[in-house]
C-alpha positions in Angstrom: -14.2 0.5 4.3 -11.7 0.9 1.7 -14.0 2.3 -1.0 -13.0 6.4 -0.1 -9.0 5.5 -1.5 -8.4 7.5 -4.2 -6.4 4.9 -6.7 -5.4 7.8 -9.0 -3.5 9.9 -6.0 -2.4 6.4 -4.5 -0.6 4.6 -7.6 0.4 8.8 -8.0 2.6 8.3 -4.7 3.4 5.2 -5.5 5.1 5.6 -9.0 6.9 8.6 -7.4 8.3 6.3 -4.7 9.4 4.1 -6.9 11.0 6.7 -9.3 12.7 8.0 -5.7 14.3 4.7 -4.8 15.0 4.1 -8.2 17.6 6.9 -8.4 19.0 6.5 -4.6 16.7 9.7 -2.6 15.6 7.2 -0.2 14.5 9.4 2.3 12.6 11.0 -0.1 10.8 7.3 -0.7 10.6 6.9 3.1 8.9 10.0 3.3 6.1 8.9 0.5 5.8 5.4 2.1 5.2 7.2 5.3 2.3 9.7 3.8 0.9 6.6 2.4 0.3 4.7 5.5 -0.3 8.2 7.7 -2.7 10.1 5.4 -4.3 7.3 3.0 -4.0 3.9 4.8 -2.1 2.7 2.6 0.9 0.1 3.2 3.2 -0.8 0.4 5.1 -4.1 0.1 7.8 -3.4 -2.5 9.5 -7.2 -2.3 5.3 -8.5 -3.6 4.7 -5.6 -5.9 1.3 -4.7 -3.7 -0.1 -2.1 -1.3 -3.2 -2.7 0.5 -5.9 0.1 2.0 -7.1 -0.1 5.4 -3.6 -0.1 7.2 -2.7 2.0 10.1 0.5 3.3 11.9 0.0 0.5 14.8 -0.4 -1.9 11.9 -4.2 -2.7 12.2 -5.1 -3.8 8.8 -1.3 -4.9 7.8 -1.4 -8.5 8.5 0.0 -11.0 5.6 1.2 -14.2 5.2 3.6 -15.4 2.6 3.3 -12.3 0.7 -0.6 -13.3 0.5 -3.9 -11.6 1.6 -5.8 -13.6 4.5 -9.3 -14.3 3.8 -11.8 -14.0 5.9 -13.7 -16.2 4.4 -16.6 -14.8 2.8 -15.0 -14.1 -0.5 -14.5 -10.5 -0.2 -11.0 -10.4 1.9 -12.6 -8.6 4.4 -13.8 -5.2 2.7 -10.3 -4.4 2.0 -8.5 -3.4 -1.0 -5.1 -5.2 -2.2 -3.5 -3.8 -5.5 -1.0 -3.8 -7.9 0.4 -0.7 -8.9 1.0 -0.2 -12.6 4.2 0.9 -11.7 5.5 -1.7 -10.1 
């Protein structure tokens, strides 16, 4: 269940990732990416502008296709959250 992410501390990270890679520390944006997935769960796809909640370090929860969410068919892709940062 992706309803206990906390968007405000999440698009937090993620503006500060991009600020990082933005001005060439990208070990510093590594390291962000990293407490992302590690600590919230969260996986960020920089070339589609999303992340998506529910991801974890052996990549349960990361599958895509095209850039694209797979549905599972009952409308609600699967309980799981996928956003765009309003930093991106």
């Amino acid at each position: 269940d992706s309803s206990s992410v906390d968007l405000e501390t999440v698009n937090s990270l993620i503006a500060a990732r991009l600020q990082a890679r933005k001005t060439g520390q990208f070990e510093e944006a590594d390291g962000i990416r990293d407490d992302l997935l590690k600590i919230h769960g969260v996986s960020v796809w920089d070339r589609e502008k999303t992340w998506r909640s529910g991801c974890s370090e052996s990549g349960s929860g990361m599958r895509r296709s095209g850039g694209r969410e797979q549905s599972s068919g009952r409308g609600d892709r699967g309980g799981r959250r996928t956003r765009e940062p309003k930093d991106f």
